[in-house]
Each structure stands twice: as C-alpha cells, then as structure tokens.
C-alpha positions as CSV (number, residue, x, y, z in Angstrom):
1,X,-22.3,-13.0,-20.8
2,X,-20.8,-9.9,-22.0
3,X,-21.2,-7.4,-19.8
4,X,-19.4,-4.5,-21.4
5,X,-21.7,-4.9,-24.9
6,X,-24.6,-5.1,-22.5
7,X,-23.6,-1.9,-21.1
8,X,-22.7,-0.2,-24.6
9,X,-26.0,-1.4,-26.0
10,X,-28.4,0.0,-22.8
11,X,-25.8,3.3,-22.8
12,X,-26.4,4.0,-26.5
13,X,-30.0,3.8,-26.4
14,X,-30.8,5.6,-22.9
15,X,-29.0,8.8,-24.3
16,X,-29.8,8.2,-28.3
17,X,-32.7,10.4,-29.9
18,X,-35.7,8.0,-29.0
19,X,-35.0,8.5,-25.7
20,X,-34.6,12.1,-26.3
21,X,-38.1,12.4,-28.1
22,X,-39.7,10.6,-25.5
23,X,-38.1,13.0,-23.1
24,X,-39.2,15.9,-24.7
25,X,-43.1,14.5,-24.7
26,X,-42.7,13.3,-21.3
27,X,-42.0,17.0,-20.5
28,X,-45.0,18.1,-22.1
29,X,-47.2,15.5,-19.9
30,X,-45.3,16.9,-16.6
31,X,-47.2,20.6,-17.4
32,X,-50.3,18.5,-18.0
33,X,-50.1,16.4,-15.1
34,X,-47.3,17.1,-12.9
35,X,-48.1,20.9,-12.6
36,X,-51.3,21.3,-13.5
37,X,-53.1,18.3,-12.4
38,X,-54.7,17.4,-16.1
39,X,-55.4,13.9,-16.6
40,X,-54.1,13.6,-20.1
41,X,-53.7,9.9,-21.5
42,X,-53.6,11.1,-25.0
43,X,-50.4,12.9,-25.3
44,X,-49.4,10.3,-28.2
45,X,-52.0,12.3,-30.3
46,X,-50.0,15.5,-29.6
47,X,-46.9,13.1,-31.6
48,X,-48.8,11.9,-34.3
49,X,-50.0,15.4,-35.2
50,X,-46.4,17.2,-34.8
51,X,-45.2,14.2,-36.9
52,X,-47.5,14.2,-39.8
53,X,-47.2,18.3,-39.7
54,X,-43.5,17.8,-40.5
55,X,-44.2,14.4,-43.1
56,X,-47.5,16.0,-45.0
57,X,-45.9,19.6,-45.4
58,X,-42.4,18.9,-46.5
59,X,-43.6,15.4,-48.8
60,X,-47.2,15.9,-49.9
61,X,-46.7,19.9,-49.9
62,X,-43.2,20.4,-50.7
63,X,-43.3,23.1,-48.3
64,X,-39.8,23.1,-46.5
65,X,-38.7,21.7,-43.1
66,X,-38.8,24.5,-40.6
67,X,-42.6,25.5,-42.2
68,X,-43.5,21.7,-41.6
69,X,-42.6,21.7,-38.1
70,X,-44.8,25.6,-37.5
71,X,-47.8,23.3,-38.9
72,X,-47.0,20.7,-36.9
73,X,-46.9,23.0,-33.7
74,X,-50.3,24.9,-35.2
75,X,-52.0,21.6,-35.5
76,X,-50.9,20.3,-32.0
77,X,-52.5,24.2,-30.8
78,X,-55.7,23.8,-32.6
79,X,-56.4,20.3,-31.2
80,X,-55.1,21.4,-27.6
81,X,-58.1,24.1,-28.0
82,X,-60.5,21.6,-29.3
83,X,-60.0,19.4,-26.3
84,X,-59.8,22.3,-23.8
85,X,-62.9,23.9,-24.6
86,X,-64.9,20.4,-24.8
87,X,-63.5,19.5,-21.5
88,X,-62.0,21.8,-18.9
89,X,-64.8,23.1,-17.6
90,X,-65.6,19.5,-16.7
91,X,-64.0,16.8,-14.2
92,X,-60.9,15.5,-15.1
93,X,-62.0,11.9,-15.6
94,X,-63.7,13.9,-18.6
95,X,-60.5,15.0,-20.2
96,X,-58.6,11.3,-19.6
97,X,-61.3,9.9,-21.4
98,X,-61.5,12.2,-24.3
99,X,-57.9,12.7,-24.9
100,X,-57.3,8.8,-25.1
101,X,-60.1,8.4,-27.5
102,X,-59.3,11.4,-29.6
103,X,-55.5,10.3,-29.8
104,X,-57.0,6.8,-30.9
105,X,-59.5,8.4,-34.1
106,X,-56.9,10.8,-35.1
107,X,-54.9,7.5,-35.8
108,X,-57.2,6.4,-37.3
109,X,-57.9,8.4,-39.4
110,X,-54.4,9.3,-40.7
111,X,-54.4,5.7,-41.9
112,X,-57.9,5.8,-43.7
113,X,-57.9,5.2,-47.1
114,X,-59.7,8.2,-48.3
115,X,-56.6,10.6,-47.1
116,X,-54.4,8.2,-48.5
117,X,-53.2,10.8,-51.1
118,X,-52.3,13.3,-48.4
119,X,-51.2,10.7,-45.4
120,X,-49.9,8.0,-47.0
121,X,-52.4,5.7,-45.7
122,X,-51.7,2.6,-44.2
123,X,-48.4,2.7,-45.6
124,X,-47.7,6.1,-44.5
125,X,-44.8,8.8,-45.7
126,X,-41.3,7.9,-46.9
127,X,-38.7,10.6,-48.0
128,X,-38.8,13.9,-45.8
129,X,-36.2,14.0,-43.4
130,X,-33.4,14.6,-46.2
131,X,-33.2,18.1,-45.2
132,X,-32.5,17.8,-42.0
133,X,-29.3,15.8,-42.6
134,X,-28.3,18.2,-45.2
135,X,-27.8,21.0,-42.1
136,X,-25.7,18.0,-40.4
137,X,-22.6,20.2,-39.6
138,X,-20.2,17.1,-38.4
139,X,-18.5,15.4,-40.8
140,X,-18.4,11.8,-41.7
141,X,-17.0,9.1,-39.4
142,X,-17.2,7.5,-36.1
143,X,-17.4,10.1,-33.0
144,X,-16.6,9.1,-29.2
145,X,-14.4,5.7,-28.3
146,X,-14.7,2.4,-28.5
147,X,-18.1,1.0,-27.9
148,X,-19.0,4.1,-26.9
149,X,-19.6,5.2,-30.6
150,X,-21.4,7.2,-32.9
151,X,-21.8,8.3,-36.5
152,X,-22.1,11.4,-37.8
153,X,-25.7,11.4,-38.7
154,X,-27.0,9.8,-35.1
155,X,-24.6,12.6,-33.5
156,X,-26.5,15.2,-35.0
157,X,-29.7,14.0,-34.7
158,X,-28.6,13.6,-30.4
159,X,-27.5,17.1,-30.5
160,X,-30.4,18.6,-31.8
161,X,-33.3,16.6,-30.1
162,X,-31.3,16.7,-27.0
163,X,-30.8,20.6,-27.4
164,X,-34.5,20.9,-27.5
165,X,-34.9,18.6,-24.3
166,X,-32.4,21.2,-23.1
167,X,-34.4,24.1,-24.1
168,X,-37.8,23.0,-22.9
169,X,-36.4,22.2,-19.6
170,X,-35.4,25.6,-18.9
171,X,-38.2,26.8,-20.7
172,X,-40.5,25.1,-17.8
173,X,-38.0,25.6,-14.4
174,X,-38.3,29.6,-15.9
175,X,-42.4,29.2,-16.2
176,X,-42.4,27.2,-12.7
177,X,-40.8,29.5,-11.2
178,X,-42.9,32.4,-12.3
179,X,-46.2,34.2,-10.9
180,X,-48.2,31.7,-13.6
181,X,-46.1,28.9,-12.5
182,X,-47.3,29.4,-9.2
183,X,-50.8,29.8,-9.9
184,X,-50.5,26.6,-12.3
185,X,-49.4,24.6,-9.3
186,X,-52.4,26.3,-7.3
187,X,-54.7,25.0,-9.7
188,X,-53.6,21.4,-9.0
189,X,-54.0,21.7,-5.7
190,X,-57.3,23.5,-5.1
191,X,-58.7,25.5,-8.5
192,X,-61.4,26.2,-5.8
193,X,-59.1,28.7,-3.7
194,X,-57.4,29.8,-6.8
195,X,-60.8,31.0,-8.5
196,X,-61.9,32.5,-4.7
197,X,-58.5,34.7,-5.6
198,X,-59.8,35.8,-9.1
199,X,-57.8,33.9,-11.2
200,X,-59.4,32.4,-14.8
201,X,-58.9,28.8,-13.7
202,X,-60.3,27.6,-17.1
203,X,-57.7,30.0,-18.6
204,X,-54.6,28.8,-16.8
205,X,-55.7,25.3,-17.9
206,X,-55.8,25.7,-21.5
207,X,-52.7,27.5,-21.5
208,X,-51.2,24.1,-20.1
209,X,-52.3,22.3,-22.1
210,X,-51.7,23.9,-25.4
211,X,-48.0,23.8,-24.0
212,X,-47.8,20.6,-23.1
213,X,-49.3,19.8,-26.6
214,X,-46.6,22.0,-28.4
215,X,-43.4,19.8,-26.3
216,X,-45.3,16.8,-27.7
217,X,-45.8,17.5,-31.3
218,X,-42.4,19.1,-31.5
219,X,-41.6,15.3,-30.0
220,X,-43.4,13.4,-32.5
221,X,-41.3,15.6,-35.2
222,X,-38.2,14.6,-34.0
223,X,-39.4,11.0,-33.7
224,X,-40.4,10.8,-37.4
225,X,-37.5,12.7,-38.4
226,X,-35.0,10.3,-36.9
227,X,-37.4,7.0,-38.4
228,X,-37.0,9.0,-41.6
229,X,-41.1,7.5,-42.2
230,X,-43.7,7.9,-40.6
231,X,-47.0,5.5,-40.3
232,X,-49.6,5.9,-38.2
233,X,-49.5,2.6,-36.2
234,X,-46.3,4.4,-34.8
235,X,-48.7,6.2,-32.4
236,X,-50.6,3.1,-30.8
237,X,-52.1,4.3,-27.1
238,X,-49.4,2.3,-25.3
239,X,-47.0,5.1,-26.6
240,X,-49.0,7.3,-23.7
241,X,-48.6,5.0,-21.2
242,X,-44.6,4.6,-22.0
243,X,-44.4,8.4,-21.2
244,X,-46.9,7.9,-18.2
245,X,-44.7,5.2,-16.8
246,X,-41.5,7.4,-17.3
247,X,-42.6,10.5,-15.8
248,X,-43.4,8.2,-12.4
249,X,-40.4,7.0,-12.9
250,X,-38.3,10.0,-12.7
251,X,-40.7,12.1,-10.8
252,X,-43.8,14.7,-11.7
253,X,-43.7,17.5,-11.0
254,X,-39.8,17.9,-11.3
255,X,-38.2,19.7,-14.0
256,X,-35.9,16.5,-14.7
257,X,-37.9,14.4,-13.8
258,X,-38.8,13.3,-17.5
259,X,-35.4,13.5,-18.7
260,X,-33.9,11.4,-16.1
261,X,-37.0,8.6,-16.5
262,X,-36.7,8.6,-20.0
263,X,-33.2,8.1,-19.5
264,X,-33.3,5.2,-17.3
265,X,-36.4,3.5,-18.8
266,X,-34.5,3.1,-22.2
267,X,-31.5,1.9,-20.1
268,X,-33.4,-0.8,-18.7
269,X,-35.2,-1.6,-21.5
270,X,-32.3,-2.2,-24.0
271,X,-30.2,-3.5,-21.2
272,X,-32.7,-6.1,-20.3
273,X,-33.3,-7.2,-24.1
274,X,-29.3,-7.4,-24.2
275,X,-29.4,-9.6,-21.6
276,X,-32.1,-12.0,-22.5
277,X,-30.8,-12.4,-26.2
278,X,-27.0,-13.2,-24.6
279,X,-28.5,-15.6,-22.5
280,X,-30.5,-17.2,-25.2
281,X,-28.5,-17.4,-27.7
282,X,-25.9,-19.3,-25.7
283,X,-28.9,-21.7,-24.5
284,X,-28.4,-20.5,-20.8
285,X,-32.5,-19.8,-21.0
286,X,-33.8,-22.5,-23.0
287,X,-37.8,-21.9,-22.4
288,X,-38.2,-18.7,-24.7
289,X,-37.4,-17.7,-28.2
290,X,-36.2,-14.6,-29.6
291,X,-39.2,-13.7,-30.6
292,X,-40.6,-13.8,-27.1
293,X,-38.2,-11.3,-25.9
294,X,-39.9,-8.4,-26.6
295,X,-42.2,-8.6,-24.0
296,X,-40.7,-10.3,-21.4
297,X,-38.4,-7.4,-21.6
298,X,-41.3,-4.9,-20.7
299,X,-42.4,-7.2,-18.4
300,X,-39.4,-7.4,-16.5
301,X,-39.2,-3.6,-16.8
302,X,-42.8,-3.4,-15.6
303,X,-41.9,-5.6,-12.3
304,X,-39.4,-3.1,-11.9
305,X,-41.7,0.2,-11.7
306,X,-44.1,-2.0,-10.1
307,X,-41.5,-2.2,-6.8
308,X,-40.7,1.3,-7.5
309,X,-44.0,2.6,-6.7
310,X,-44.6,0.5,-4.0
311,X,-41.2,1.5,-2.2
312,X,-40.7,5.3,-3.9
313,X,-44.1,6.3,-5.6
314,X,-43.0,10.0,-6.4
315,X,-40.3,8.6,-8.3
316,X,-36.5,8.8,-8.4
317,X,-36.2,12.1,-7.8
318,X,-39.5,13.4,-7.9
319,X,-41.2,14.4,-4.0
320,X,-43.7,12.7,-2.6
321,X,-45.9,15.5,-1.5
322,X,-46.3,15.8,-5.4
323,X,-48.2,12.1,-5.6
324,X,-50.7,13.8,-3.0
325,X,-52.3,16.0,-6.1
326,X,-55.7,16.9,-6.0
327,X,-56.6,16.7,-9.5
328,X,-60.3,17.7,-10.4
C-alpha cells in the first residue's frame, strides 16, 4: 500500500474548498447550537438557498456575481425570519423539527417542474461560476511540491473560501467575546435568568440565527461555485448531519472548533476511501467492490466518532462543560 499517495490524497481534500465550505456552514451551526443552544437540523437549507441565490441571479438573471451572492445572503435572512418567528417562542424540539422539514420542501421545490425555467429543475444550473475564475489572480500552472500540488484555479478557489472561513472565524471570537456574546451564551444556559435581567431573549435568538443562516448560504455559494452546477439533490438532509457530526467532532462552542472538524473529517474520509480502494484493487480485500466503498468509508468514519463521543464527547478541542447545554 502506498502510504505517501494515501496521505497526499486525505491532505488535499482536508484543506481543499469542500472542506472549506463545510467549514464555513459548520460555523454557522456553532452560533445556532454551540452558543446559542438552537436545535437547528436544517442548516443544509441555509446552502441550497445561498447556492441558488448565486446560480438563478448570475444564469437565469444575468445579474452579476457579487449581486448573486447579496441575494443569496437576503434569501438565507428572509427564511432565517420565517423560521424564527414560527418557532422561537416555542421549545426547541419545535425549531429541529421545522428546520429539517423546511430544508427538505425547499429542495423540493427547487427541483419541481413548474420553476424549471427559473431553477433548472431536476437538472439544475450549469454555466455561472465563469466569473469567478476570471478574478483568478495566479497564473497558470502547478503551485506547491510534489504530491503536494495544486493548480491555479483550485488555489484560488482555497484562498478565497478559506479567507472567508478566516473572516467568519474572527468575526464570531469578536461577537463571543462581546456584551451580546455573553448574553447569547446566557441564553443557552438559562433564557429564564437572562429574561429575569431584561434582556429580549426572543430577540437575541433571531439574531442567531439569521447569522448562522448568512455563514451557511454564503457556504452553499462557495460550494456551487467550486461544482460550477448546482442541482438540488446536492442538498439531501444528510448534508446537516455531515456538519452536525463535524462540529462534535472538533468541538461546539469553540471558535475552531468547525474548522479543525471539518478539517479532520475530510482527512478521514478521503484517507479511508484511499485505503480501501489500494487494498482492493490489489485483491488484499476480496469481499467488497468498488462500488461498496463509499459507504463502508462513512461507516468506518462513523465507528470512529462513535468512540469519540464515548471517550471525548465535547470533541477534540471543544470543553466538556459545553456538552452540558441547557437547550430549551
């Protein structure tokens, strides 16, 4: 077995854009959950509407890229508020039940026929990224050394998704760190006290979670971007439970903890597919095909968090007094 191409192969995918768009949503469900104490299991709606605000504007609208990405921050605001007001007020088993199922329609539909001149449909949007690679400053070639490699177009798509990890990072360790950060993390605790001191619990709450929905849709844009198309079946539920599983995995309520689970999720993931396909293909396993791989993979990975949160359940660097939330 190789083990240097099985490291190239897990290295190149734990710091390449997926990893940094599912980063940057996963940071979005740490204001949610981690610091707030929403239950949200819908944050892949949040992606699908940042990504189709960015596909529909620049390829049904011809509108150009930076407008497509304010409409696909608007439309991730308008549907934070549509889920807020319908459910804050209300326990929080409430909200996890409503975002999953409202992440689930608005998938479907994005793929209905009858928008099929707008969304694309089934077949969704081709065509709209071009743009973006236009602004690509570095020039053509091969950046980095040996296996560690990459070309000019993947290098800037890394610098600019993993500039916006960057910036949202900082963004929350400033708001954490600040009088509403405080009285965020209150909230998750006991909203109870933190209403007895006058606070607008409802209003704290909303904020979150219009904020958590702007890190995902400005996720989902990236995502798309980086596909260069953009269907709806790209946003199945289990996308939500991806970023739930990597946000346990590097720790809520952390500032990097997303980052660092996205990081090692992807390394694991690609790492163990690398494995399994070496070991296959040279007939050391014998009992599976290629095509089983996939999900032997993710269950391998899943065996893996499984012992992680039986040994360490706030996470890699996450602390555990932030697995003893209160949520209501």
């Amino acid at each position: 077995m190789d083990i240097l191409q099985v490291l190239a192969d897990a290295t190149r995918s734990a710091i390449g854009p997926v990893a940094a768009a599912y980063a940057l949503a996963a940071i979005g469900l740490n204001m949610h959950f981690g610091y707030t104490g929403l239950l949200n299991f819908g944050q892949v709606g949040f992606m699908l509407v940042g990504g189709y605000g960015v596909a529909v504007s620049v390829r049904t609208f011809d509108l150009p890229l930076w407008a497509g990405f304010l409409v696909g921050i608007a439309c991730a605001v308008v549907l934070a508020l549509l889920l807020g007001v319908s459910t804050l007020r209300l326990r929080a088993d409430y909200l996890a039940i409503t975002t999953i199922a409202v992440a689930e329609v608005a998938r479907l539909v994005y793929r209905a026929e009858f928008l099929r001149d707008v969304t694309g449909g089934v077949y969704g949007l081709q065509g709209f990224a071009g743009s973006f690679y236009d602004w690509n400053p570095f020039p053509a070639g091969s950046y980095g050394f040996g296996w560690f490699s990459f070309g000019a177009r993947d290098l800037w798509m890394m610098t600019v998704t993993w500039g916006l990890v960057l910036l949202c990072s900082v963004l929350m360790w400033l708001l954490v760190h600040s009088p509403w950060g405080r009285a965020v993390k209150g909230i998750r605790e006991d909203e109870d006290a933190v209403r007895s001191l006058g606070k607008n619990v409802f209003v704290y709450k909303m904020q979150s979670l219009v904020l958590g929905g702007v890190f995902g849709a400005l996720a989902g844009a990236m995502f798309v971007i980086n596909q260069q198309t953009i269907t709806p079946d790209q946003f199945m539920p289990q996308v939500t439970f991806y970023l739930w599983a990597i946000l346990l995995l590097g720790g809520a309520g952390r500032t990097l903890g997303p980052v660092l689970g996205s990081v090692v999720m992807w390394f694991l993931l690609s790492a163990s597919d690398s494995v399994l396909r070496q070991l296959t293909s040279a007939e050391v396993i014998t009992f599976i095909s290629s095509s089983d791989i996939g999900g032997i993979r993710h269950a391998l990975v899943g065996v893996a968090l499984l012992v992680l949160i039986v040994f360490r359940p706030q996470g890699l660097i996450g602390n555990r007094k932030e697995m003893l939330v209160n949520v209501k």
